[in-house]
C-alpha positions in Angstrom: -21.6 -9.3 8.5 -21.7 -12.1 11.4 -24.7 -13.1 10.1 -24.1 -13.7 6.7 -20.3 -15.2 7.4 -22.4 -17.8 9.9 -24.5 -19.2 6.9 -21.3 -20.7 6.0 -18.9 -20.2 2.9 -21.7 -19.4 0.1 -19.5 -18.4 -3.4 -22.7 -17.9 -4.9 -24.1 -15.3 -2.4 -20.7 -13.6 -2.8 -20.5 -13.3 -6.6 -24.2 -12.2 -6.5 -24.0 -9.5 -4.4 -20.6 -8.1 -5.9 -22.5 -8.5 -9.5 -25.5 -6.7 -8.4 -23.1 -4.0 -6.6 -21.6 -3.5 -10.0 -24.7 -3.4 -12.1 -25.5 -0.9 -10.0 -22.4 1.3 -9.9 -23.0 0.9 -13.8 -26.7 2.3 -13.8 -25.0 5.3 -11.1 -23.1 6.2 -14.0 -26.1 6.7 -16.5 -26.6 10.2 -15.7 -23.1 11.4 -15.9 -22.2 9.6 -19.2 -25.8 11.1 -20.4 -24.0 14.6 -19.4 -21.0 13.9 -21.2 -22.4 12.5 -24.0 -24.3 15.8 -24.3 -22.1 18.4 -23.3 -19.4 16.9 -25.6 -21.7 16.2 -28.7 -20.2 11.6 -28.5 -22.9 8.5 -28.8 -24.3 8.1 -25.7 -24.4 4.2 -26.7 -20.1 4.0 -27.1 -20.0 5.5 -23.4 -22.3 3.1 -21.7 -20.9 0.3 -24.1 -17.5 1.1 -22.3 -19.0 1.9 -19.1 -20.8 -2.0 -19.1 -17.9 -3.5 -20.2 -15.6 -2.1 -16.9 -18.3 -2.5 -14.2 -19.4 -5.9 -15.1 -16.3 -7.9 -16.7 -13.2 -6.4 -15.6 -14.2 -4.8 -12.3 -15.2 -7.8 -10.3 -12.0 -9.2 -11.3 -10.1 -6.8 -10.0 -12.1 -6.4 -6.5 -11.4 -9.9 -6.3 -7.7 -9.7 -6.2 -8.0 -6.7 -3.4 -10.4 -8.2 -1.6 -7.4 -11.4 -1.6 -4.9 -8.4 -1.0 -7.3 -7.2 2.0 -6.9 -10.7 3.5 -3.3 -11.3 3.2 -2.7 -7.5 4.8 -5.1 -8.5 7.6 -3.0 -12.1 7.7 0.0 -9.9 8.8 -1.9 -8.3 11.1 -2.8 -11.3 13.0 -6.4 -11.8 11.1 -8.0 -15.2 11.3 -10.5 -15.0 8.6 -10.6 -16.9 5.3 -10.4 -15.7 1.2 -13.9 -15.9 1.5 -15.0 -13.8 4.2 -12.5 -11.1 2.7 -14.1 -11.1 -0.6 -17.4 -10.8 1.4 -16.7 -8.2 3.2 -15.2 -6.1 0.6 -18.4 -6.9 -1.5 -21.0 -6.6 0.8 -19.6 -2.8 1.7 -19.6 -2.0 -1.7 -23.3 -3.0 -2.2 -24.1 -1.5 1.3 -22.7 2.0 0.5 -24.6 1.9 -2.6 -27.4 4.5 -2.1 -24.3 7.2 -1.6 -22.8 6.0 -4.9 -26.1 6.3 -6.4 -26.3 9.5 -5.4 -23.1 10.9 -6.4 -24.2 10.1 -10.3 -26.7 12.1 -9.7 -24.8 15.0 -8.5 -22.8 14.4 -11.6 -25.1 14.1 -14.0 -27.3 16.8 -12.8 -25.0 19.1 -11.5 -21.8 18.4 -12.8 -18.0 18.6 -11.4 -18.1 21.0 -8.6 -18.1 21.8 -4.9 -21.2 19.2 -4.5 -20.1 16.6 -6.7 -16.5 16.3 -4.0 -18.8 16.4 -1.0 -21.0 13.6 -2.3 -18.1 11.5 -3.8 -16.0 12.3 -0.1 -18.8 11.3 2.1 -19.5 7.7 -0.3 -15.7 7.2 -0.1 -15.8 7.5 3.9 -18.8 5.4 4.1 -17.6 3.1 2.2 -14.4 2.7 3.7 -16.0 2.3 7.9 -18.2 -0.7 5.9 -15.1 -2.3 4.4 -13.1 -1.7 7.7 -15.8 -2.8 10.0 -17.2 -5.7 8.0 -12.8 -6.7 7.1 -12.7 -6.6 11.1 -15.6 -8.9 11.9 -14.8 -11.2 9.1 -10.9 -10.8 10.1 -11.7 -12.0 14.0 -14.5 -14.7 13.3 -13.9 -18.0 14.8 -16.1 -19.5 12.2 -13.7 -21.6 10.9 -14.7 -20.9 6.9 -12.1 -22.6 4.6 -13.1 -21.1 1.3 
């Protein structure tokens, strides 16, 4: 996270990485939806349609308003970061727990709602959560100096 916050304020590299964390949250959901579609006897097509339409135009606007909500709770806190490294960190953690998340539509495709399917989805959520934390933290207490 030091690393990337050191190649300055790059809204480009952030939008990126959030977009390619969410056209990939959308392909984790293939096999699920696939299940459903199945199991329930819909159009596969109407569930992806819907599926597309949340992960890549409304979702990135709502992780940028809590990733903005992440940085004005680590303001209070005494956090010296910037929007941008807020909006990094929360997006970077997203695309770095993504194997997990990946995972977990397989479980639910292939296996379905279950025992497995919790374990999978509770171990992505924790994982998830010590990137956010950990990458909020370093981005929260850089001295960098990023306006953006």
């Amino acid at each position: 996270m030091r690393r990337k916050l050191a190649s300055g304020p790059r809204e480009d590299r952030a939008l990126a990485t959030l977009m390619a964390a969410c056209a990939l949250v959308f392909v984790s959901q293939w096999p699920a939806l696939s299940r459903k579609a199945y199991l329930q006897g819909s159009e596969l097509n109407e569930l992806l349609a819907g599926a597309l339409f949340g992960w890549i135009f409304l979702a990135p606007l709502l992780l940028y308003g809590l990733a903005a909500f992440s940085h004005l709770i680590a303001k209070v806190f005494g956090g010296t970061g910037s929007w941008f490294s807020a909006r990094l960190a929360l997006f970077w953690s997203l695309l770095a727990a993504m194997p997990l998340m990946l995972l977990n539509g397989l479980v639910a495709g292939f296996v379905g709602p279950g025992p497995g399917l919790n374990l999978v989805g509770a171990i992505w959520c924790a994982v998830f959560l010590w990137f956010w934390i950990s990458c909020l933290v370093a981005s929260e207490r850089s001295s960098a100096g990023l306006s953006a």
